[in-house]
C-alpha positions in Angstrom: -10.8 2.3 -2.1 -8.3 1.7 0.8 -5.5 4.5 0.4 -2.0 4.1 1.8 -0.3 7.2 1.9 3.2 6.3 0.3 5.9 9.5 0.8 7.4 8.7 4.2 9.4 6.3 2.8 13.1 6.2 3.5 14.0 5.8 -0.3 13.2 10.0 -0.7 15.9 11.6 0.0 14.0 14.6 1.7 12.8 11.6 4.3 15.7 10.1 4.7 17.0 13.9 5.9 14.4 14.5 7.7 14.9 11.0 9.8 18.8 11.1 10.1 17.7 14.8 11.7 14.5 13.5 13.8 12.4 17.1 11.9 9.2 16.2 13.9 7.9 19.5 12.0 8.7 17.7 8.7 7.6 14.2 9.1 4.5 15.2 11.2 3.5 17.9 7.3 3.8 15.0 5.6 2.1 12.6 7.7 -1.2 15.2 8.4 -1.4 16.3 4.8 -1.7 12.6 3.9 -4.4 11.9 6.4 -6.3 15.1 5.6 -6.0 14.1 2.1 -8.2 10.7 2.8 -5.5 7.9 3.3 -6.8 5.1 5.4 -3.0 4.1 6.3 0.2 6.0 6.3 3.3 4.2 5.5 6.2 4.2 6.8 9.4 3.4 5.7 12.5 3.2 7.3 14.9 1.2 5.7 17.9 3.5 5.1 18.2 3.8 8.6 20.1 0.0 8.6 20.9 -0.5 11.9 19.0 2.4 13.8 16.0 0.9 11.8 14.0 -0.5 14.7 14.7 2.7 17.1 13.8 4.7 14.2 10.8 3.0 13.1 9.0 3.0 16.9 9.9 6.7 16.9 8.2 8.0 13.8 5.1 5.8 14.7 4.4 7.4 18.2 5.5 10.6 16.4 3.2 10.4 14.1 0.0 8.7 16.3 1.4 11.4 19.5 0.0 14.1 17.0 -2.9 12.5 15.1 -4.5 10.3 17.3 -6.8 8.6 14.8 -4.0 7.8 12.2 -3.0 4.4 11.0 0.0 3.5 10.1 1.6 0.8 7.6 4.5 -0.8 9.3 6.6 -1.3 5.7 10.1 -3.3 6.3 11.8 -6.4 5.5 13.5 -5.8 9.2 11.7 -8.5 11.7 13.3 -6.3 14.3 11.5 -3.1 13.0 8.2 -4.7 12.1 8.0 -6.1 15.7 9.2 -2.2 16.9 6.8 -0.7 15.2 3.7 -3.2 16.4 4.7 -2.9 19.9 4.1 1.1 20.1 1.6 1.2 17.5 -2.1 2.1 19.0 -5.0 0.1 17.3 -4.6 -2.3 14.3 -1.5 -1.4 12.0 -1.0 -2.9 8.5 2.4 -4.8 8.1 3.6 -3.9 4.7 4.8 -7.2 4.2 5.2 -10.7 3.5 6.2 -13.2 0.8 7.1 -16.9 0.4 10.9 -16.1 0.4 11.3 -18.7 3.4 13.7 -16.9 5.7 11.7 -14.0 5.8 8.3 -15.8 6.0 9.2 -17.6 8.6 11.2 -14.5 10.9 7.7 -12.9 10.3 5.1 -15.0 10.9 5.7 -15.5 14.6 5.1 -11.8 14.0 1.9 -11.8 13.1 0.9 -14.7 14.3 1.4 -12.5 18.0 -0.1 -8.8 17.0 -2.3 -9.8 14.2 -1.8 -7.1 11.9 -3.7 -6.5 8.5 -1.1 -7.6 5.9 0.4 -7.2 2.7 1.2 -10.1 1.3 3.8 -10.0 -1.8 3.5 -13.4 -5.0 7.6 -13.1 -4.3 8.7 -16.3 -3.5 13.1 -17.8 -3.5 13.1 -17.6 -7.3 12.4 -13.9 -7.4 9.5 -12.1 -9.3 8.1 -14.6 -11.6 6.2 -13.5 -15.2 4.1 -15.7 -15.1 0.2 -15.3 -14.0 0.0 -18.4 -12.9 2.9 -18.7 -10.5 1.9 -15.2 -9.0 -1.8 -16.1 -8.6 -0.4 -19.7 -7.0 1.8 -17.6 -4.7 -1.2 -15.3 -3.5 -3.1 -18.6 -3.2 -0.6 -19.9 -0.7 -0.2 -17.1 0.7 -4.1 -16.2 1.7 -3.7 -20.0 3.1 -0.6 -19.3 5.6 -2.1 -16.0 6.7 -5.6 -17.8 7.5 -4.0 -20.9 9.1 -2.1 -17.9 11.6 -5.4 -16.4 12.6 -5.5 -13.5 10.0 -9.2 -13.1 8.3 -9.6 -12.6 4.5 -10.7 -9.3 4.9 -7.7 -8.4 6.7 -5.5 -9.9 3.6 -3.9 -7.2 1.2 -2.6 -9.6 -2.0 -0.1 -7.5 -4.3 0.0 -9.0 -7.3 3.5 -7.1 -8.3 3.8 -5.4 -10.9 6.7 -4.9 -14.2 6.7 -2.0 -16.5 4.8 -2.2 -19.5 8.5 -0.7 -20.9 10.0 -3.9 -20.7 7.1 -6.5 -20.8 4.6 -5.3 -22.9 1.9 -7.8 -21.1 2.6 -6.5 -17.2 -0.2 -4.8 -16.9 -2.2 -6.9 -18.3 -1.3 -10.4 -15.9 -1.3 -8.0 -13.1 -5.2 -7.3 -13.9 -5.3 -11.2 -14.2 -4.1 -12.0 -11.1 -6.5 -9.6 -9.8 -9.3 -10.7 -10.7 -8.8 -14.2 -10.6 -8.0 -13.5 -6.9 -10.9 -11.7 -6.4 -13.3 -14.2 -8.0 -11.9 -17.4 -6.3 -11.2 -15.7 -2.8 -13.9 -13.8 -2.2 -13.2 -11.2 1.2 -10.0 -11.1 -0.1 -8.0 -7.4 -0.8 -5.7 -6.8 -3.8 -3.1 -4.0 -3.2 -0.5 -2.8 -5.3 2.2 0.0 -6.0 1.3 0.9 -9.4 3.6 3.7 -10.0 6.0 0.9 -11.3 3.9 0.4 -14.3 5.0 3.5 -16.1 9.1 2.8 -15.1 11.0 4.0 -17.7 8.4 6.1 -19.7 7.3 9.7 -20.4 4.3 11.1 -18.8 4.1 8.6 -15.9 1.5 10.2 -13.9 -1.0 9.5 -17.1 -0.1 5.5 -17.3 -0.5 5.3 -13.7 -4.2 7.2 -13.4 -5.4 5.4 -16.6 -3.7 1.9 -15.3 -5.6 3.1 -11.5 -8.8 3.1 -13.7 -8.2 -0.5 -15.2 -7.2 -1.8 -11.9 -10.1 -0.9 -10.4 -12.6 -2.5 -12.6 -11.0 -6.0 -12.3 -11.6 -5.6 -8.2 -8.5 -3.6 -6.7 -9.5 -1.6 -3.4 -6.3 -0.8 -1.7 -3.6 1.2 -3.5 -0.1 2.6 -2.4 -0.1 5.9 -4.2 0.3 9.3 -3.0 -2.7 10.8 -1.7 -1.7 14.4 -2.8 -1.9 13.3 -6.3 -5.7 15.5 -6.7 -6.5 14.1 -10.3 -5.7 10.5 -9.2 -7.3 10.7 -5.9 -10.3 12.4 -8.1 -9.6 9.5 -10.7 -10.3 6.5 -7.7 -13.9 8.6 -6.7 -14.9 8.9 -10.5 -14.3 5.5 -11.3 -15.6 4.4 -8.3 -18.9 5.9 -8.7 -19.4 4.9 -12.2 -18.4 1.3 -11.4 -21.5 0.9 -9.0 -19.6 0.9 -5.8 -20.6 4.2 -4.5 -24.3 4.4 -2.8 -26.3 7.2 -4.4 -23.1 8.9 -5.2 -22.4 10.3 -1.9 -18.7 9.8 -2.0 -18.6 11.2 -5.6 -20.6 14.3 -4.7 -18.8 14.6 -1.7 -15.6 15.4 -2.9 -17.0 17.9 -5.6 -18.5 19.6 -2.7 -15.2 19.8 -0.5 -13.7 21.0 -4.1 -12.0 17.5 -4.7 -12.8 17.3 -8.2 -11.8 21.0 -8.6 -8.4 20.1 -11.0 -8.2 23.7 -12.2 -3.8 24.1 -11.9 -3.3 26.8 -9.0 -1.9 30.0 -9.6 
């Protein structure tokens, strides 16, 4: 499972602080704790900065890559002007978090990536919004996985995010989410699906439950790349369980691992 470490994101208000302020001590605890905690990628989200976005989104990067030389980080913005920011200071292969079919955006990007070659999200968003429907999702990835590949981008380096509604207001979400999934996964084979799934439990009591046992559905119909927060220990624990008893971990060594380093250890602290 491919981890994206999801709290520097401008939407927090703590981050948003913390940017507007330029806390290096801050940003740099959240961004370590993340990586410690086994993300492959650490987002980064700068939206709320609006204009200062770009300035501020090369910043944090070369904060963040200044202090932990191995980190990777997920360029997230809807901003061509910070997405091509962050890829010009970023060292080694970022993921751009993301595109979709919405043709003015698609088309400001994928000179983009079509130059730095990112690993990339791509979003089954199209003009007419978030669609329903499995069918026009899965098309939309289809497409999608089509452009990227006709740009240079290899399937393995294609993260498809199926979207996601909350089950409080469409009872089926999860379930043509997990279709999309696999369908992409079955047909496109190389491929990556991604997704937020926090959104699944909008509106609803007990949210980190739904998301964990929703994690655990995911991953049987193929996901290996989630946008969670890596501090979460039972959901992290969750992804090496299932991971293990799905046949996808060699002799168990991730799963005994992470009991050894005290991973599975879910006793609350004191």
């Amino acid at each position: 499972m491919i981890i994206v470490g999801e709290r520097i994101n401008s939407t927090r208000k703590p981050i948003t602080e913390a940017l507007e302020a330029r806390d290096e001590v801050f940003l740099l605890n959240e961004a370590r704790r993340q990586w410690d905690a086994g993300s492959a990628y650490i987002d980064v989200n700068t939206a709320m900065m609006r204009a200062k976005e770009p300035e501020v989104m090369a910043w944090v990067i070369e904060l963040i890559q200044g202090e932990i030389a191995e980190a990777l980080i997920a360029i997230d913005s809807a901003n061509p002007a910070a997405l091509e920011a962050g890829f010009k200071v970023h060292k080694g292969r970022a993921l751009m978090n993301s595109i979709n079919m919405e043709v003015e955006r698609r088309d400001a990007i994928i000179p983009l990536i079509a130059e730095f070659k990112p690993r990339v999200v791509a979003l089954t968003i199209d003009d007419g919004g978030i669609s329903k429907e499995a069918d026009k999702r899965y098309n939309l990835g289809v497409q999608l996985i089509e452009l990227l590949t006709e740009n240079g981008i290899d399937l393995d380096d294609i993260f498809v995010d199926p979207l996601i509604f909350p089950v409080s207001a469409e009872l089926q979400a999860g379930n043509i989410s997990l279709e999309i999934m696999g369908r992409l996964k079955a047909n496109f084979p190389g491929v990556h699906t991604i997704c937020g799934l926090s959104n699944i439990s909008f509106g609803l009591p007990e949210r980190s439950l739904l998301n964990q046992v929703f994690m655990v559905l995911a991953l049987d119909r193929g996901l290996d790349a989630a946008i969670i927060d890596p501090l979460d220990k039972r959901m992290m624990a969750n992804i090496v369980t299932a991971t293990t008893l799905l046949g996808k971990d060699k002799a168990c060594r991730k799963y005994l691992k992470t009991y050894r380093s005290g991973g599975l250890d879910l006793t609350p602290t004191t």
